[in-house]
Structures are given as C-alpha cells and as structure tokens.
N, C-alpha and C positions, 0 to 999 in steps of 0.2 A: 413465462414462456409465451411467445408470439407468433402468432399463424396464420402465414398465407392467405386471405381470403378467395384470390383469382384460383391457385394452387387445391384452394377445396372444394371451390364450384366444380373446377372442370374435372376434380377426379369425382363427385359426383355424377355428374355428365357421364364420364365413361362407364363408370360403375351399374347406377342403372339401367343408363343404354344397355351394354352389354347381359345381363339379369333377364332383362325385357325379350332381349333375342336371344337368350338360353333357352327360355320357356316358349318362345314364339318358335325355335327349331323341336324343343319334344313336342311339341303338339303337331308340326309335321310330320314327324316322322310316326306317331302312333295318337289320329286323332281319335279314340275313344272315350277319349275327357276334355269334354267342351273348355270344362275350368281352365283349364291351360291358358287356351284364347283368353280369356279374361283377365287371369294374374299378369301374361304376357301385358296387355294393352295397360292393365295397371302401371308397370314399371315406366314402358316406354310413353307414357303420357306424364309420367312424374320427371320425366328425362325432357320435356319437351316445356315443362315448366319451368326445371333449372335453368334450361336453356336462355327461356326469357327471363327471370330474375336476376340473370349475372349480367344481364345488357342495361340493367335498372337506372344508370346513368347517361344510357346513350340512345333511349327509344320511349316514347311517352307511357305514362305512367298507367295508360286503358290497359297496356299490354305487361308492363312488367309487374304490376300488381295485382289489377282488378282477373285479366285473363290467368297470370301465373298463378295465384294461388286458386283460382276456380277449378286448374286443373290439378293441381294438389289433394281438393277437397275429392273432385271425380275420382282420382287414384285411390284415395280409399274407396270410393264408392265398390268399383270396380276389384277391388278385394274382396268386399264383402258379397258382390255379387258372384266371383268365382266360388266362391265355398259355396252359395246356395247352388251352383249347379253342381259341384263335387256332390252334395247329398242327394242328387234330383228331387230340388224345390224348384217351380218358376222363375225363368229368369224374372228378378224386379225392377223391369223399365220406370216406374213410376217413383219407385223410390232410390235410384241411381241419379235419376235426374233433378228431386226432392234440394239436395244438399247443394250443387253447384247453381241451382234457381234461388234457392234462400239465399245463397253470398251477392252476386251478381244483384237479388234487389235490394239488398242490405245497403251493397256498396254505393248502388246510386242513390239513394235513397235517406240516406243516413251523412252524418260527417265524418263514416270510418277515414278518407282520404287521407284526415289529418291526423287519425291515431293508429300511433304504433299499436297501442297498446288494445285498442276495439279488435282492430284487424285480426292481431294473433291470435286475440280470444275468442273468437267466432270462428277463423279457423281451426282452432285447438278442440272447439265445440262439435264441428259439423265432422271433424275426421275424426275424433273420439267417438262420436256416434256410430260415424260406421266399422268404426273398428268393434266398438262393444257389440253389436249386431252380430258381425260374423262370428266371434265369440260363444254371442249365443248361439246362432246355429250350429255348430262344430258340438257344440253341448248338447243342445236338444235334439238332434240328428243322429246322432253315434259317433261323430266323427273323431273324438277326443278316444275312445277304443284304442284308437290306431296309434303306434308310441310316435309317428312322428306331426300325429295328431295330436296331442299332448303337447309336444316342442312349441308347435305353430302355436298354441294357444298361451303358452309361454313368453314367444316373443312378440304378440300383438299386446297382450298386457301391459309388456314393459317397454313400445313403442306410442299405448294411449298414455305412461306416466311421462317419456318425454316430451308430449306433449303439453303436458299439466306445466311441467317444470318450467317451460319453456315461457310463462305469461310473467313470470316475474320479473323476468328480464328481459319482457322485448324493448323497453326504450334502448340497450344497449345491443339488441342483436344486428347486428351488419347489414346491411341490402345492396352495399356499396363494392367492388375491388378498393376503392380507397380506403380501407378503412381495414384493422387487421382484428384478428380474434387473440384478444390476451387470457392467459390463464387455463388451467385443466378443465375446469369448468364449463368455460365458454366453449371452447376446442371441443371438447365430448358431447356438447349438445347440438353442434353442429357435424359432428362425424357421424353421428345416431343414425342419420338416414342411410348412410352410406352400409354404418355395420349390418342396420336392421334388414336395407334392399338384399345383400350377400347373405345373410343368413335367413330369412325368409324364404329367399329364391330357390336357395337349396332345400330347406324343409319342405316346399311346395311340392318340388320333386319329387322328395321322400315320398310325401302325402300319396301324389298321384303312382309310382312305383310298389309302394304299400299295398295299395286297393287294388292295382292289377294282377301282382299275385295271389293277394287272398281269393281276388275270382278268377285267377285263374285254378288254383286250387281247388276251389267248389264246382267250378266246372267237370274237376275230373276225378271229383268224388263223388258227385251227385246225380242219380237214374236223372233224365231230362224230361222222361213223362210222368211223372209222379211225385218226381221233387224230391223224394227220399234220398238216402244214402245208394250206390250202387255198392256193386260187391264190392272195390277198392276200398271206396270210404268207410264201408261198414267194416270191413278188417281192420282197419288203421283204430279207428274210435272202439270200436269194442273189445280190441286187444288191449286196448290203453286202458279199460276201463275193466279189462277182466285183472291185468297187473295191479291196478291200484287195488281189487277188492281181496287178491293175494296175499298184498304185503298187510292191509290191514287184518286178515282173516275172516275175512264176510264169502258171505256165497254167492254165485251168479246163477243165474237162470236163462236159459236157450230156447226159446219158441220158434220151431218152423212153420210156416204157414205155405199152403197151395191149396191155388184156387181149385174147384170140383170143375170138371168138365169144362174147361175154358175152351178146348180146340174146340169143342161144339158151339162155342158163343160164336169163334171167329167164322166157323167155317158156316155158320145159320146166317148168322147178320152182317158178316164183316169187320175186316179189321178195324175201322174204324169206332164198329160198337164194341172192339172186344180193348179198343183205347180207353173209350169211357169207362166200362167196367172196372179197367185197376187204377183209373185214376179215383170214379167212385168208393170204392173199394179203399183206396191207400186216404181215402178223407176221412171215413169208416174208422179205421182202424187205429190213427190217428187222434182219432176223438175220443178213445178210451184207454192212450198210455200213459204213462207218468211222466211226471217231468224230467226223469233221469234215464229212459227206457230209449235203450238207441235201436232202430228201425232201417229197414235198408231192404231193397230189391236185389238180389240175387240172381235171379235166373225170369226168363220168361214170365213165369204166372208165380214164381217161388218167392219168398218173402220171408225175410226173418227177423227176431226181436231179441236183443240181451236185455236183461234185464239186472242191474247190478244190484247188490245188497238185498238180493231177492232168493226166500228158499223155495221148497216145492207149492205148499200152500198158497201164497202170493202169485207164482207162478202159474197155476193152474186156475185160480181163481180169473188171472186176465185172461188166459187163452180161452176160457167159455165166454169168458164177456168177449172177447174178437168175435167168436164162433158166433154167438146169437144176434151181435149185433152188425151180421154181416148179413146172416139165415133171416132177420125180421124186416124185411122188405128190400120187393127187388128192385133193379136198376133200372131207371127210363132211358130208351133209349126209342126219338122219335113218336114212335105210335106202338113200339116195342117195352112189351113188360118180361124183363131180363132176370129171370131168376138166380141167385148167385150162394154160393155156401164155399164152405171153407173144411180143410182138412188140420189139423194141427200135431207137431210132434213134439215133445216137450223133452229138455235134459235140465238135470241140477244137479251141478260140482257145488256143494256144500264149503269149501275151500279154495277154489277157483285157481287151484293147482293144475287142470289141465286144459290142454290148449282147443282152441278156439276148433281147429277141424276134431279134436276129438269127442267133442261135444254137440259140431254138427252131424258126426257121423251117428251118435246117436240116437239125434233129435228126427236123421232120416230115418233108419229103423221104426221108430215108433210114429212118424208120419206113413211111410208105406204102411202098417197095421192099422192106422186109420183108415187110410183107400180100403183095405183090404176089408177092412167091418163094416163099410159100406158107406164111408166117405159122411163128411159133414159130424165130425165129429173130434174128440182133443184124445191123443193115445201118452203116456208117459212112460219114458227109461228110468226105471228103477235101480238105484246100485248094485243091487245082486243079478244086475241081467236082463231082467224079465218087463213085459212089454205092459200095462195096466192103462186101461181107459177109465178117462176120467168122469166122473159124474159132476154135474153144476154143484156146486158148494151152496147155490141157492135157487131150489126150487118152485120159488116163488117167483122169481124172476124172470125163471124158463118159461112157466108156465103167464102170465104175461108176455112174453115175445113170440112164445108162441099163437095167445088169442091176436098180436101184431099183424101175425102172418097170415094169420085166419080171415080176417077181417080186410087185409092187402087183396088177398084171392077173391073175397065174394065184390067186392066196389071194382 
C-alpha cells in the first residue's frame, strides 16, 4: 500500500494547526491554567515546522532542516514545560531553550547535514528527553492521580517509542512530496504525529477540565479560613465514611468541639485576632488527629471530628488531648497573650447504624453540659441517655500541660 506524502504533510498541517487553536481558544475562554498557553504554542510551533519541511525541495536547507526540526525539538520542549506549569513548578526557561541550542550547534558544528541518520538520532534524543521529563513530573507532582493524567502519561510513552522506532529507518523516511510512503509500516510512523497531536490534544483538555473541577469541588467543601472541611464537606466525607463503618460493623465516633468564650476574643481584640485564634486553634487540633479522623468547621467557633473505626475509649482519649492541647498555651496575637480552651461533646454509635444529625444531636447535649460544668472540659452521651464527663485517661499528661500553662503565665 502506497501513501501520499504531499496528502500527509498537509493533513498534518491542518491537524495540528487546528489542536494548537483548540487549546489556544480554552485558554481564552477560561485563563486559570497557564498550561494551556504552552500545549497551545506546542502544537502550533510543531505546525509551523511541518509547514517548513513539506517545502524541503523548494527552499534552502537552513530552513527546512536545520530550523524545521529545531522547532520540533522546542514542541516538546514546550510540552514538558506546560505540565510543569499544570503542577505549579517554575516555568524552565533555561531548559526549554537547552534542547533547540544543543540541535542548532550540533548541526553546524558537526557533518549532521549529510546524515539522515545523525539527524534523526539527536532529534529522537533531545524530544525523548523532554518527553521523559514531563513524564517525570506528571509522576512526581501528583499529576498521574488524575485518570486523564494517567492517559497523557500513556500517550507520551508511546510517542517517546516512535520515536525510538523511527532511527532505523531514517535512510528511508521521506523529506521529499516526491517520494511516497509504502507499506503499513512506514505509513503508521508517519501518521503517529498526527494521531498523537488529536489524542494528546484532547487528553490535555481532560487534564485541564479534571483539575478544575476537583478545585472547583474543594472550593465548596472547604472553610476558606482554616482549610478544614466546612459543614458541606464534612457531611459528604463523613457520611461516606459512617456507611463504610456500617456495612463493615465498626463503630464511629462524633466529637463536637466550641471554642470557650470566643465572642470575648472578637469583641476584646478584634475580628481579626479572633481570625488567628481558629486558625491557631484548627493547626492545634490538627496536630493530634489520626490519619483517618475527618475534621470540619461547622458553625462560627463550632467544630467537629468523626472518627471512624473508633469506640468510646479512643474517642475520649483524643478529645482530652484536643482539650489540653488547646488549654496548654495561649495564642499570640501582636503584643496580645490570647488565652484559649475548648468545650467538647462526645457521641459513639458502636454500629454506626445511625445518622450523622443524630449523633450530632447528641454530641450537642453533652457539649451544652460541658459549658454548663464550667466550660474547658470533654462531657459524653452514654447509650442509656445520660450525660458523663470525662476524666484524662492520663494523668500524667494532664498534669504536664498543665505545669505547660503554668509556666506560659509566669514568662
């Protein structure tokens, strides 16, 4: 079978022309991903290369060689520099520029001119490099998380193998419209560009579509001053995670937490200092959860913890370490020493058979009975009703955060 060669430049031409100004229009229309710009200018610089390599016989050889493939080699560059701004890494001016300077003194420098076969090899060299690069970053960035992260990393792969393929047969690859491509073979390693440009093009989109949702998602699960989960989020993730501890038959655990006296913080120092306190406060509390313990801002100064695969024991054991390790030093704020404590209400569905408001209902019960016994303290809903405050499971530790706080006051 015999193919076109004029017939496969120029549907490259259109191909990644068009690719180029796909990406060159979403990044119009919604510039929050630099990357965009960059895949964009990728394509259309690899279109502006074909451009010159199909004239290979009717324009000197500075330009359909030496410049066409220098810009070949940039088009990867500029791959791999869009994925580094997709992760927010530095754009790398220095080494975008690295690979088309290597070619460019290779070529003068050297007797590539006259080899087919140098030529392809250095450029199969310098674009396999930056393909491998992006690679790496999509890996060591998180970017591969993403399923259409994955894809991409899929189809750079198997665009650094045609490259590999492509050195064994460059004495016989074309550079000419006179000259035709015979064979499947041949034909597939020169249509490569074309599939890869179309289906990269679209992955990229994925890519950038993917991550806008997911932040757009976190955006509107997530408190903005504390970073925790807000009430939305914390319903979504903890309901998820009271079901899973259902169907396996494990218990959960429900800590409410409110701060003591906050309106006094705002209305003494200002909102401002009463900013600081729950963000100090949400770093605090933070520092002594588990790795499976979902956390969330609920209300004003209100706060709450699941705790999945957790019985009462477990449970009570964190809510004194919150408590003391909120109670053992206070918050700086300025020239202001911010004293700060905490109230906590505790519930355990042993079976995590019932629902999430009926365990915050509660978890308030037995937080009101903590204000009520005079605040800075952990109160617990027992199954039979009844409201029991908790003592530290270790009183040696109390007693340590407490010499903390002693010693806070006299300095």
């Amino acid at each position: 079978m015999i193919f076109d060669v004029r017939t496969l430049y120029t549907s490259s031409i259109l191909i990644l022309g068009l690719v180029g100004l796909l990406l060159l229009w979403a990044w119009l229309q919604n510039r929050r991903s630099e990357a965009l710009i960059w895949w964009a200018l990728s394509f259309l610089v690899s279109t502006a290369g074909v451009v010159l390599l199909s004239d290979y016989d009717k324009i000197p050889d500075l330009w359909t060689v030496d410049v066409a493939l220098m810009l070949f080699i940039l088009a990867h560059g500029l791959v791999w520099a869009g994925v580094r701004s997709f992760v927010d890494r530095p754009f790398p001016w220095l080494g975008l520029i690295a690979g088309p300077a290597i070619w460019l003194i290779a070529y003068q420098t050297t007797d590539l001119d006259e080899s087919t076969m140098g030529r392809v090899l250095l450029v199969a060299t310098l674009s396999s490099a930056y393909t491998f690069c992006a690679i790496w970053v999509m890996v060591r960035d998180g970017a591969w998380k993403l399923r259409s992260g994955r894809l991409a990393i899929i189809l750079l792969a198997a665009h650094t193998l045609g490259h590999v393929l492509r050195i064994p047969i460059a004495d016989y690859y074309p550079y000419s419209f006179e000259a035709d491509v015979e064979g499947i073979a041949m034909a597939g390693l020169t249509l490569e560009p074309m599939l890869f440009a179309v289906a990269l093009g679209f992955v990229l989109l994925l890519m950038t579509r993917e991550r806008w949702d997911a932040e757009t998602t976190l955006a509107a699960t997530t408190d903005v001053l504390t970073g925790s989960f807000n009430r939305r989020g914390f319903f979504e993730a903890a309901d998820a995670a009271r079901e899973r501890a259902h169907r396996n038959g494990e218990s959960v655990s429900l800590l409410l937490l409110d701060l003591d006296h906050f309106k006094h913080v705002n209305d003494t120092y200002g909102h401002a200092a009463g900013d600081e306190v729950l963000q100090s406060f949400t770093s605090r509390v933070r520092g002594v959860l588990h790795v499976d313990d979902i956390f969330g801002r609920i209300g004003g100064e209100e706060f709450t913890i699941l705790m999945p695969q957790a019985g009462a024991g477990e449970a009570e054991a964190l809510a004194e370490r919150v408590r003391n390790t909120v109670d053992a030093q206070p918050i700086m704020w300025r020239a202001n020493r911010i004293r700060v404590s905490v109230s906590v209400g505790l519930a355990v569905d042993p079976e995590a058979g019932r629902s999430l408001d009926e365990l915050l209902e509660d978890a308030d019960k037995a937080l009101y009975e903590a204000k009520r016994l005079g605040r800075n303290q952990v109160v617990a809903a027992r199954s039979d009703d009844t409201l029991e405050p908790v003592v530290d499971p270790n009183p040696e530790r109390a007693h340590r955060d407490q010499t903390l706080r002693d010693a806070a006051e006299e300095s």
